[in-house]
N, C-alpha and C positions, 0 to 999 in steps of 0.2 A: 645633168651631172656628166662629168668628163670623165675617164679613167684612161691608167696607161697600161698596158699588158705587156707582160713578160716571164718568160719561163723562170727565170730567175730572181724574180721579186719577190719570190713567198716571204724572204725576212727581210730583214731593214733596207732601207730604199735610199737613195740620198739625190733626193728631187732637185732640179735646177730652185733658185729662189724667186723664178718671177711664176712660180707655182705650185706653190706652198698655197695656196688662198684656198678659202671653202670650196665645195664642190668637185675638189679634184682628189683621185685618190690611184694610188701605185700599188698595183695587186697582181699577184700571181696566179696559180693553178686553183690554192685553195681558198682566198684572200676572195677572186672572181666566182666564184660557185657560191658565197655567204655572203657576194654583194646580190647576185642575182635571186637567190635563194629571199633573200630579206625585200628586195623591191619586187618582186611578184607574189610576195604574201603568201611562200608556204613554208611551211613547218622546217624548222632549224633542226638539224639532225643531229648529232655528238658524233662529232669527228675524229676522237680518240677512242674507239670500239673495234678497232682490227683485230685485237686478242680474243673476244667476243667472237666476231664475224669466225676466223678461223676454227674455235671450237666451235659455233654452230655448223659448221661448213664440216667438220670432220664427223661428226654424229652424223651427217645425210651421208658421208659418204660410206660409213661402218654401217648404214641401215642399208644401202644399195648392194652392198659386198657380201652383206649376210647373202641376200636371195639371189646376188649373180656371181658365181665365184668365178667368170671367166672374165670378171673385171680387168679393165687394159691395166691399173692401177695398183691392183692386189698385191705386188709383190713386193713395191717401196712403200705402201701400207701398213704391210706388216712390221715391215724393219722400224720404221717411223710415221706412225697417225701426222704427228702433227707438222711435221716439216711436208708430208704428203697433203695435208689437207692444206696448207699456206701455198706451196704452188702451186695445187688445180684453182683454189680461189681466184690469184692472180689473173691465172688462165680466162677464170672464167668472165671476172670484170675487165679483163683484152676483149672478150666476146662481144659483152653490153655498150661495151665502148664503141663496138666497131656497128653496133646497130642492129646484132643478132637479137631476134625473137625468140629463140630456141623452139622454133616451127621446124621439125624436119619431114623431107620427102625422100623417095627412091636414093637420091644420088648424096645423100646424106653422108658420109663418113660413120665407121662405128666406133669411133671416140667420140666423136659430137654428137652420135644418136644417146651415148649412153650420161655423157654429161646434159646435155636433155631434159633423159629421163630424170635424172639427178635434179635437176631446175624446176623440174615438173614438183617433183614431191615435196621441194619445200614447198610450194606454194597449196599445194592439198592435201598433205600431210602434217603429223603432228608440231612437225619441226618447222621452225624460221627464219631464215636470213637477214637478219638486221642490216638496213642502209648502210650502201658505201659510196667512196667517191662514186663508185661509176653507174650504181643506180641512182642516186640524187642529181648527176650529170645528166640523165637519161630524162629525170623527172623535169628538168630546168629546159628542157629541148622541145618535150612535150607543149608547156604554156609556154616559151617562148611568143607565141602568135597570140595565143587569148587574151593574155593580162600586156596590159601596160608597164616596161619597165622602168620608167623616165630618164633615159640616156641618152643624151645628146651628139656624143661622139667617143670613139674608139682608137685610140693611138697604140698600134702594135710596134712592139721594140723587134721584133723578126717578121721574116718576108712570112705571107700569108702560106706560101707553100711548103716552106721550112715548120709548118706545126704541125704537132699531133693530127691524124683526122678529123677526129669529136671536137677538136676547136676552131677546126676547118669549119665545119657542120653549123656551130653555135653563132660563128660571127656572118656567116650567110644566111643563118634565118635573122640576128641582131640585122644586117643590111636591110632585108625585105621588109622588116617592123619599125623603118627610117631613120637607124641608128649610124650615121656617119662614120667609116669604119675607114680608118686611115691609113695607109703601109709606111711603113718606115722610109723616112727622107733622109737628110744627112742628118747626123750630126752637133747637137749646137754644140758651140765651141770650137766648130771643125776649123784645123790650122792651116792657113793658106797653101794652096797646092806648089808652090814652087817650093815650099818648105822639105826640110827631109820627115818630119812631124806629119806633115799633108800628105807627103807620097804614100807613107806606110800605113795612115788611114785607109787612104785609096783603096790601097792592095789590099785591106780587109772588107774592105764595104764592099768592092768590086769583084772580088775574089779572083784576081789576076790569075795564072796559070803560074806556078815558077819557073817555067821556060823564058818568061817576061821578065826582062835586067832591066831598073830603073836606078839609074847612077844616082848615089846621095850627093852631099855638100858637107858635111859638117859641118853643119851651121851651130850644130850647140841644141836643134830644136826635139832633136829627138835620144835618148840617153838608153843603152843597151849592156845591162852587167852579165856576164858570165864565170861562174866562179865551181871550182870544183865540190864545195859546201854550200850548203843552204844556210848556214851557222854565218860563213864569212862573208856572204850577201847581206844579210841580216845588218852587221855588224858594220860594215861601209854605210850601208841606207843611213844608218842610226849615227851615224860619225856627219855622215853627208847633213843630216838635217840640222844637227846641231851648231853644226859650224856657220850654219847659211841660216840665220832666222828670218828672212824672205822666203824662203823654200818651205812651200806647204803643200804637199801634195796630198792627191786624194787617193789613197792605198786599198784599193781590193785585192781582197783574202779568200780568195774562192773556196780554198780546202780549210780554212780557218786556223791553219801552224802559229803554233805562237812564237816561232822563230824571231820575227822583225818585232814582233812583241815584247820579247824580253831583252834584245837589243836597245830598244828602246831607255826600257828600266835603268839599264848598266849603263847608259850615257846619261842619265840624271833628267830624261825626257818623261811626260805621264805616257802611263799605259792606253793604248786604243779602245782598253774596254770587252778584248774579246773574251767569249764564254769560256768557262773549262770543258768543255766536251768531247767525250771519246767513245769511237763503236765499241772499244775495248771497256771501257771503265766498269761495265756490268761484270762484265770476267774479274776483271782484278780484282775486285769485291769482293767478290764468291773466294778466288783461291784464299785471301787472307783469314775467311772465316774455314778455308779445310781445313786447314791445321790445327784450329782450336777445339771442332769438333772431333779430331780423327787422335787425338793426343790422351792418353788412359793413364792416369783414370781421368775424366771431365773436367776442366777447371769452370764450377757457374759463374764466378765473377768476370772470366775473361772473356767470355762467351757471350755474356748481357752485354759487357763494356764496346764487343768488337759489333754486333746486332744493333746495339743501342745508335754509336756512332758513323757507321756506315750504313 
């Protein structure tokens, strides 16, 4: 089996078409841990448990606090358990990531001695830490070398040094267990270098200095809008396609705006498909239902209708 890795592939992928065929597959951070997870034959974990993890993780840290009150922690504990206990978590899968044991000596730190001790108790105390990425990472590192994972080779979309450490780590024991681990080459598709298209590859791939002037052409191969709205970019794109039915570009949406989206609409073009998703949309929800509760006397119908529907 082939796979391509990339930081940025955890959702949809849009693969060249001479590799689309079986065997091949475009996987991210977490896409890469449930292919490895599933071809070394251990146990599939539930990856949507961080609300979980957080309240187990804040109960070890309210059982530490009780018996140490000179906790480093104690004081935005108080204020807030849960936002306290969500970023020591984090903190602490930085830890496991980075290949701590939570073995301390002399020269220990005492935040690290006492998150530690913290590490220590879930594991021999009453309490539990349910798997996360960065202990199932940890566990994928471990049989890396024992079991067979049948993979043939490794095409990284970023230079080897450009990654995380832990993925540093993973695709040098994948080398040593004869897994063909590729670095990024050019390109396909890449536009002939005398091009003005070519040149500004270049300066991406190469990572030129800006000190480095490379005169263009205006050949037409490379097209650059700046516009004081993101509305009125949108709105050219969407004029632009429509005019040109040759003109089919391929649009990545990084922050997912649905700006060029509903440009699209208004020129009588179909919509791209993208999600309605917003960090916000959980807030919005909530304020619509204050109102209905905080309104006297109750109204129950309005109340069911706004619950029921949102």
């Amino acid at each position: 089996m082939t796979i391509y890795f990339g930081l940025s592939f955890e959702e949809q992928v849009y693969p060249p078409v001479w590799n689309t065929g079986s065997g091949v597959s475009f996987v991210g951070p977490q896409g890469l841990l449930r292919l490895l997870e599933s071809r070394l034959g251990l146990t599939m974990r539930d990856s949507d448990n961080e609300h979980l993890r957080i309240e187990q993780y804040r109960q070890a840290l309210l059982h530490y606090a009780e018996d140490h009150a000179e906790a480093f922690y104690i004081s935005a504990f108080e204020a807030d358990e849960l936002a306290t206990a969500e970023d020591l978590l984090s903190r602490r899968d930085e830890l496991v990531l980075s290949g701590w044991d939570f073995v301390i000596n002399d020269t220990t730190p005492p935040r690290l001695r006492q998150m530690a001790a913290i590490e220590q108790f879930l594991h021999t105390g009453n309490l539990s830490l349910s798997a996360g990425y960065a202990d199932r990472f940890t566990t994928v590192l471990e049989y890396i070398n024992r079991r067979h994972c049948n993979l043939s080779a490794v095409y990284l979309c970023e230079m080897p040094a450009q990654l995380p450490a832990h993925f540093q780590r993973l695709f040098e024991e994948l080398a040593k267990s004869g897994v063909t681990i590729n670095k990024p080459a050019g390109a396909d598709g890449q536009a002939p270098a005398h091009t003005d298209l070519g040149v500004f590859q270049r300066r991406l791939v190469e990572q030129l200095p800006s000190t480095v002037r490379v005169p263009l052409k205006a050949d037409g191969s490379l097209l650059i809008l700046r516009g004081q709205r993101e509305s009125d970019l949108a709105a050219y794109v969407a004029q632009l396609m429509r005019r040109n039915e040759s003109f089919r570009p391929l649009c990545l949406i990084a922050d997912k705006r649905r700006s060029l989206d509903d440009a699209l609409i208004q020129e009588g073009l179909p919509s791209m498909g993208l999600l309605a998703t917003s960090l916000s949309r959980p807030t919005l929800q909530v304020l619509k239902l204050v109102p209905a509760f905080l309104w006297q006397p109750v109204d129950p119908i309005r109340s069911w209708n706004l619950c029921r529907y949102r």
